[in-house]
C-alpha positions as CSV (number, residue, x, y, z in Angstrom):
1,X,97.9,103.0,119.7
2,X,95.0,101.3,120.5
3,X,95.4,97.5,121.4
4,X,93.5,96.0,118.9
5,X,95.7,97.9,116.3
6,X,98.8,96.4,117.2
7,X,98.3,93.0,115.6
8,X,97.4,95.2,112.2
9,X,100.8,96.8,112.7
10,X,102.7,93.8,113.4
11,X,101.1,92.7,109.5
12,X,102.5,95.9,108.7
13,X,99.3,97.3,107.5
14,X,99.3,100.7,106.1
15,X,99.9,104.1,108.1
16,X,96.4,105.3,106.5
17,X,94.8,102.4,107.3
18,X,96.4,102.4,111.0
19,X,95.5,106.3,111.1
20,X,92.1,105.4,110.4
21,X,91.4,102.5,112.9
22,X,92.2,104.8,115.8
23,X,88.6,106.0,115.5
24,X,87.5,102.9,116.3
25,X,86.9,101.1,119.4
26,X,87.4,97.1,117.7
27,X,87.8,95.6,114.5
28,X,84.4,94.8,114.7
29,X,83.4,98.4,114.7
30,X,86.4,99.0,112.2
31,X,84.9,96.3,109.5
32,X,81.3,97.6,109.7
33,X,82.4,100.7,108.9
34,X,85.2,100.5,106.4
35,X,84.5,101.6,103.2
36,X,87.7,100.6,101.9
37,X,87.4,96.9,100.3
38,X,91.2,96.7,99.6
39,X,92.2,97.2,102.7
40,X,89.3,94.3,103.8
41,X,90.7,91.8,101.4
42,X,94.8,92.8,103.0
43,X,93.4,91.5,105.8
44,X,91.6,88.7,104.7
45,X,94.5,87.6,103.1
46,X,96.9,87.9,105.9
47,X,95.1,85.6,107.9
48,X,93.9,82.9,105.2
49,X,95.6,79.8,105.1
50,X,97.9,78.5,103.0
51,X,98.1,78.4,98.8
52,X,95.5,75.7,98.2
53,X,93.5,75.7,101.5
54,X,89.5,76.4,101.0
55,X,90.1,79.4,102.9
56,X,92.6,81.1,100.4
57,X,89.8,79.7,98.1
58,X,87.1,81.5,99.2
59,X,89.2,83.9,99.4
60,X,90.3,84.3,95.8
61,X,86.7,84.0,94.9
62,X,85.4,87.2,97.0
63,X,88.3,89.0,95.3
64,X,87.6,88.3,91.7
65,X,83.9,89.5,92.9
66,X,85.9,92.8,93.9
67,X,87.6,92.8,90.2
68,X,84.7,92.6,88.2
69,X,83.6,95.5,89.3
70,X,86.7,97.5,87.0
71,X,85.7,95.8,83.7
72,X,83.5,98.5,83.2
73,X,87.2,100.4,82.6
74,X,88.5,98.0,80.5
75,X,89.3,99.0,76.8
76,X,86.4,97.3,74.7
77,X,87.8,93.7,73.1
78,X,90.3,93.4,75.7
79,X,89.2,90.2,77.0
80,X,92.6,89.4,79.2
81,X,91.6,90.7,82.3
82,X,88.3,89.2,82.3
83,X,90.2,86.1,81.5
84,X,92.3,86.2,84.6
85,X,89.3,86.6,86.6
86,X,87.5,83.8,85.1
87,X,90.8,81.5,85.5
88,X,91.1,82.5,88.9
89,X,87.6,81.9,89.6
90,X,88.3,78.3,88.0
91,X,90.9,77.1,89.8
92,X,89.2,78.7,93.6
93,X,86.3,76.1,92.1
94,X,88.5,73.2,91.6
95,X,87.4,73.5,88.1
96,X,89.0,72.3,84.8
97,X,92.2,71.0,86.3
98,X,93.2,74.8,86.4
99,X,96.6,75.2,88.4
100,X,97.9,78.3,90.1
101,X,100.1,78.6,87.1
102,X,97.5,78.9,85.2
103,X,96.2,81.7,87.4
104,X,99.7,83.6,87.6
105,X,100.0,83.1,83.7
106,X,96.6,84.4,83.0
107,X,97.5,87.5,85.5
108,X,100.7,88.2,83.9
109,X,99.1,88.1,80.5
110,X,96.4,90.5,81.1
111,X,99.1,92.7,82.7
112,X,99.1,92.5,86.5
113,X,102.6,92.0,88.1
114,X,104.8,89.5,87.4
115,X,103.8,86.8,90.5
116,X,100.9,88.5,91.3
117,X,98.8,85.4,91.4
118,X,101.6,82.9,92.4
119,X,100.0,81.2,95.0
120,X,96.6,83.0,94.8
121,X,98.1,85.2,98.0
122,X,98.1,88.5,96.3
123,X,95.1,88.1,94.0
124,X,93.1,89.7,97.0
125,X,94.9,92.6,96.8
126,X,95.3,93.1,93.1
127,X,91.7,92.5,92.9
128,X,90.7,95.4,95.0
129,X,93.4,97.7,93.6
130,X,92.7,97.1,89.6
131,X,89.0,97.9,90.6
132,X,89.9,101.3,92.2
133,X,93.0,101.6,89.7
134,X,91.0,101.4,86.6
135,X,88.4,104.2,88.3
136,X,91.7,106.2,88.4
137,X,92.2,105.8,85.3
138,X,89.2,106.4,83.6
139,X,88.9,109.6,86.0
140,X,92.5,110.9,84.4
141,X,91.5,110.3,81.0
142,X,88.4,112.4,81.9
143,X,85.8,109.7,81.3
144,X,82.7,111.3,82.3
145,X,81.6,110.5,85.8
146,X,84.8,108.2,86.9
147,X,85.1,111.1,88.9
148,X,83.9,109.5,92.6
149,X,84.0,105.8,91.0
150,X,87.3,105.2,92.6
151,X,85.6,105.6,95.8
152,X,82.2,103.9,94.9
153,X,84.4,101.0,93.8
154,X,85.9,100.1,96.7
155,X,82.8,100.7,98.8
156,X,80.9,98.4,96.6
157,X,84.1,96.2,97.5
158,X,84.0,96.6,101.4
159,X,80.1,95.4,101.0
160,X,81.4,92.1,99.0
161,X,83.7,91.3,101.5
162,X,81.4,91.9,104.3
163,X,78.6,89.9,102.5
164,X,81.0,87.2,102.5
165,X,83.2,87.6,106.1
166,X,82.2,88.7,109.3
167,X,85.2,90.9,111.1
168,X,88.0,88.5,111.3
169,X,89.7,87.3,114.7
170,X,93.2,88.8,115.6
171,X,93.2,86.6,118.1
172,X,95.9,84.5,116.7
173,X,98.5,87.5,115.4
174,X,98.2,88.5,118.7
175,X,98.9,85.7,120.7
């Protein structure tokens, strides 16, 4: 395994995604060329800082960008998820006096995992997985066209995050 790899592995980051940086030289070269937005915002969230920091913030915000993108998928007059997003979105903002409660109670009532918000750490990947996810979905219950959206979803994701981040430093995790 390649050096540069090892601080992913340490993370434990997934064997696909570990399979996959082998082909590249640095993360640099990894993170222009990932098409895989979830994997991006793993990252991203492994090195942020802590709950409240404006890192996790901007963070949380580059994520609910990501989640947007599966409302598309979501039943007409559900309004929960969009809701969560919005909440999230609020308290990245520092708006309303909106708590990471208020985030994990939003997330839980439009259906994501129980904790999945608690403090805004695994919003980033819930974000990117709901937006693939609801592709899926739509793509099993033979929605026409959801057929590559999976895919086109979390490419549209990876170019969010990169608008957003350069390739991180593993300096740190490696160190």
């Amino acid at each position: 395994m390649k050096t540069w790899i090892e601080p992913l592995k340490r993370m434990s980051a997934c064997e696909e995604a570990l399979e996959w940086c082998e082909s590249y030289n640095s993360l640099p070269d990894a993170w222009t060329a990932c098409e895989r937005g979830d994997w991006m915002l793993w990252l991203l969230g492994k090195l942020a800082g802590e709950a409240n920091s404006d890192s996790r913030k901007k963070l949380v915000l580059t994520a609910c960008q990501c989640a947007r993108l599966a409302l598309l998928y979501v039943k007409r007059g559900e309004k929960r998820p969009l809701k969560a997003i919005e909440t999230a979105e609020k308290w990245a903002r520092g708006e309303d006096g909106t708590s990471l409660e208020g985030v994990s109670l939003a997330a839980r009532d439009a259906g994501v995992a129980a904790g999945a918000a608690a403090g805004a750490a695994a919003w980033a990947a819930w974000a990117a997985g709901v937006a693939a996810g609801a592709a899926r979905a739509a793509r099993d219950a033979g929605a026409a066209g959801a057929a590559g959206d999976a895919g086109a979803i979390q490419k549209k994701c990876a170019d969010i995050v990169r608008q957003t981040y350069d390739a991180p430093s593993l300096k740190r995790e490696s160190e």
